[in-house]
C-alpha positions in Angstrom: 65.3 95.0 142.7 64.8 93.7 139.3 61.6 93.5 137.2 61.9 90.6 134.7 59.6 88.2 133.0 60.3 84.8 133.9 60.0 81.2 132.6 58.2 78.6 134.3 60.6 75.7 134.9 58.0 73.3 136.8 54.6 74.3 138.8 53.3 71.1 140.9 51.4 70.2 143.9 53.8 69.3 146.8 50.6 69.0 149.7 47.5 69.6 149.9 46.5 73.0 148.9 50.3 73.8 148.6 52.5 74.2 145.2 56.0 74.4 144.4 56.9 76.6 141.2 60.6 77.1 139.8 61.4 80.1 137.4 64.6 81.1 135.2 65.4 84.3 135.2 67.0 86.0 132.0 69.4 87.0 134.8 71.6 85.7 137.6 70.0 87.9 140.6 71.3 88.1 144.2 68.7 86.8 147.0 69.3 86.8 150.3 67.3 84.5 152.4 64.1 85.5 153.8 63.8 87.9 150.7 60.3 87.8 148.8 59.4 88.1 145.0 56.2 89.8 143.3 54.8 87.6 140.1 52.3 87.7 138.3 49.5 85.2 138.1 49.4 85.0 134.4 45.5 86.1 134.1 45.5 89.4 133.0 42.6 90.4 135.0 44.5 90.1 138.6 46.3 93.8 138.0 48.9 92.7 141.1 51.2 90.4 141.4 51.3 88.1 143.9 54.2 88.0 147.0 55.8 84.6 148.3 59.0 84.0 150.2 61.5 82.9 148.3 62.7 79.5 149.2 65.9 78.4 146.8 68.1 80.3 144.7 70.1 78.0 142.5 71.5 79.9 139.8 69.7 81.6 137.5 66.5 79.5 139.2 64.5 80.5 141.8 61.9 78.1 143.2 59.1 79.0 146.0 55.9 78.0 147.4 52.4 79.0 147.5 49.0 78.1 149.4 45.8 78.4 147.0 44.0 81.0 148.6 41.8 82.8 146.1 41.5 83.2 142.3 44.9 84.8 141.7 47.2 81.6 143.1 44.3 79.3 141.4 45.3 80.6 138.0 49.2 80.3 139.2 48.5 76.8 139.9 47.6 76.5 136.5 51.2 77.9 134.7 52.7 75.4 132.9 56.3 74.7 131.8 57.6 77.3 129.3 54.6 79.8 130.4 56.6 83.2 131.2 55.4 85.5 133.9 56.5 89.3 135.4 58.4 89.4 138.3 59.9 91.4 140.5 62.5 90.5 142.9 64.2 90.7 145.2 61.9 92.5 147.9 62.4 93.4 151.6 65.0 92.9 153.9 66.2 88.9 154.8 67.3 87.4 157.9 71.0 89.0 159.1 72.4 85.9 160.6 75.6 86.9 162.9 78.8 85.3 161.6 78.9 84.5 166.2 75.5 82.5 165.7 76.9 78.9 165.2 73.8 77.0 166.6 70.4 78.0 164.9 66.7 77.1 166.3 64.2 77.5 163.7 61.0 77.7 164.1 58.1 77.4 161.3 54.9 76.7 160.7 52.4 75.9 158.0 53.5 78.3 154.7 55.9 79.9 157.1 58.6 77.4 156.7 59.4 78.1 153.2 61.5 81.7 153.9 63.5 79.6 156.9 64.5 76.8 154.2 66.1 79.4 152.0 68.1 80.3 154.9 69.3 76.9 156.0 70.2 76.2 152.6 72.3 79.9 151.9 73.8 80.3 155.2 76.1 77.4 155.6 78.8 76.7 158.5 76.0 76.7 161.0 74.0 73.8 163.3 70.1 74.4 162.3 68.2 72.8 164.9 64.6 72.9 163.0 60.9 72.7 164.5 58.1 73.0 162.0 54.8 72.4 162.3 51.9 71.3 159.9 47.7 70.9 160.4 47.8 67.5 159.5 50.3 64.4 157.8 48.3 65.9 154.3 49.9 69.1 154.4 53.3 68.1 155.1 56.1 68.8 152.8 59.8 69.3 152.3 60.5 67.6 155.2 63.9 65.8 153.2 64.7 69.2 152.6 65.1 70.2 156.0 66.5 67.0 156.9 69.1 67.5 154.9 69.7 71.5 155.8 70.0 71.0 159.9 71.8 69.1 162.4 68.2 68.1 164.0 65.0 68.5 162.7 61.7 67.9 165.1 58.0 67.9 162.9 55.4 68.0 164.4 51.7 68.3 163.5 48.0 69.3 165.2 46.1 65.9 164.5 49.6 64.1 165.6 49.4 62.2 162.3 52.9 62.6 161.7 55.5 63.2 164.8 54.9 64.6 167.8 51.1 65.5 168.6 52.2 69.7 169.9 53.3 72.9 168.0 56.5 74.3 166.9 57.0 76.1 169.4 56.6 74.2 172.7 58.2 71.4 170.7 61.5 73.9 170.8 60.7 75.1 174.2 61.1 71.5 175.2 64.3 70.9 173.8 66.1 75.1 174.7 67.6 73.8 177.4 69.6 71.2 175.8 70.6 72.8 172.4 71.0 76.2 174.0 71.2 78.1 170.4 72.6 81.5 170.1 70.1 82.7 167.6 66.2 82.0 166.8 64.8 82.4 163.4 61.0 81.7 162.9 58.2 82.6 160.1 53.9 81.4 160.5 50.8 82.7 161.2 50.4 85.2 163.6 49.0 83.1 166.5 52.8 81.2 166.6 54.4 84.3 166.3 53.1 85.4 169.4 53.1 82.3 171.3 56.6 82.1 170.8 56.9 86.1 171.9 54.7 85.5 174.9 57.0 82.5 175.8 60.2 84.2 175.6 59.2 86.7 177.8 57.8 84.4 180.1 60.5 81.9 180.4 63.2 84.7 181.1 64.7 83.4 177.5 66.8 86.3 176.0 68.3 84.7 173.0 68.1 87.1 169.9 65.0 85.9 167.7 64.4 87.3 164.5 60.9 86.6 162.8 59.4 87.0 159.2 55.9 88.4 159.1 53.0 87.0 156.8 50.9 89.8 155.6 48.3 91.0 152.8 50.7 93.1 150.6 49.9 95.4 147.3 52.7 97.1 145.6 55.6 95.1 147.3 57.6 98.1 147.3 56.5 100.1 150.5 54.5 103.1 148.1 50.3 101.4 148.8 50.9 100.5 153.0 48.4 97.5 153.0 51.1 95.6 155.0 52.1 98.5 157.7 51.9 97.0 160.9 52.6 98.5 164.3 56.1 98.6 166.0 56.8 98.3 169.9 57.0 101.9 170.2 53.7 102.4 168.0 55.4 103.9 165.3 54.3 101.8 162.1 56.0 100.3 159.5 55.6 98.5 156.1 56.3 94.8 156.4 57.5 94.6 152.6 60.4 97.5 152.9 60.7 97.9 156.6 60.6 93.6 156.9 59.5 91.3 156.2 62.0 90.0 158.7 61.8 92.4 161.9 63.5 91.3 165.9 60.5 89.8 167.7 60.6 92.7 170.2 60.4 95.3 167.7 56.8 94.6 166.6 53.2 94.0 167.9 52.3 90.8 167.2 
């Protein structure tokens, strides 16, 4: 973990409500994917920094997404080319992917797609058979990305304006059968999460699936517990040092 003060590289809108930023470090810093970074927002009256998933390392560069949510990623929106922010990074544990996983389902959805890129895109040698999901065709984005990181890539969206009219999940449920992948990697809001647990169980499906969880976070490092959640076994743990990547059967969800 490194705490470094950035430039900004680029900072645009990519979809609606949804913005892609790329920083340089004064440093080459090793990322692993599904890792996360803390930044500041560049207002000096938001005290915290801010955690998103980190979704491409290239270099000394490190590009990720955000979702406008409140005043501190509205005054992100705002930095500019050549503004420099704090940051801290990396943070929590990333996806382990098993040199014996050679075929890779992903499953995403809305903001949660962002951490799985970073893996396609870092982890190479493998078939990434991708299912992400989006509201609505105006919320879509970095589908060439994807495209271009997996062997097969199925989007699909709520309103059906773009693809297939379903959701990530039963869009992968659909097709388990025929790609028959030896490993699962998925990141979205919490109602996907457990869809996609419930189905497992229910289908008999025993294929290893590891998931990143989305939550409220303050310090970053594990010292405030905003982001504990609770474990199978009731114990808790902090998503942003104990995760944020946890095996789907370790957690409540």
């Amino acid at each position: 973990m490194k705490e470094l003060i950035a430039k900004v590289k680029q900072n645009g809108q990519i979809a609606r409500g949804i913005y892609l930023m790329t920083i340089t470090l004064p440093e080459e810093v090793p990322v692993k994917g599904g890792q996360f970074l803390n930044i500041a927002t560049g207002n000096p009256a938001n005290l915290l920094k801010r955690p998103f998933g980190i979704m491409r390392k290239e270099g000394k560069d490190i590009t990720f997404c955000y979702q406008l949510k409140g005043e501190g990623t509205i005054c992100l929106s705002k930095a500019q080319a050549g503004n420099e922010l704090a940051v801290t990074l990396p943070l929590g544990n990333g996806f382990d992917i098993p040199e014996s996983a050679q075929k890779i389902a992903v499953v995403g959805g809305g903001v949660g797609i962002f951490p799985l890129l970073s893996v396609e895109e870092s982890v190479k040698g493998k078939k990434y058979y991708s299912y992400i999901g989006f509201r609505g065709a105006e919320y879509a984005c970095l589908t060439d990305d994807f495209k271009a990181a997996s062997e097969r890539l199925t989007v699909v969206t709520d309103d059906g304006s773009i693809g297939q009219k379903t959701n990530a999940v039963a869009a992968f449920l659909s097709e388990y059968q025929d790609i028959k992948p030896d490993l699962i990697i998925s990141c979205g809001p919490p109602v996907m999460l457990r869809a996609l647990k419930a189905q497992l169980k229910e289908k008999g499906i025993s294929t290893p699936c590891l998931v990143s969880l989305e939550e409220r976070m303050g310090c970053g490092i594990g010292a405030c517990l905003v982001c504990v959640c609770k474990k199978a076994d009731g114990q808790n743990a902090r998503v942003c040092k104990d995760g944020p990547v946890f095996d789907i059967n370790e957690v409540q969800l």
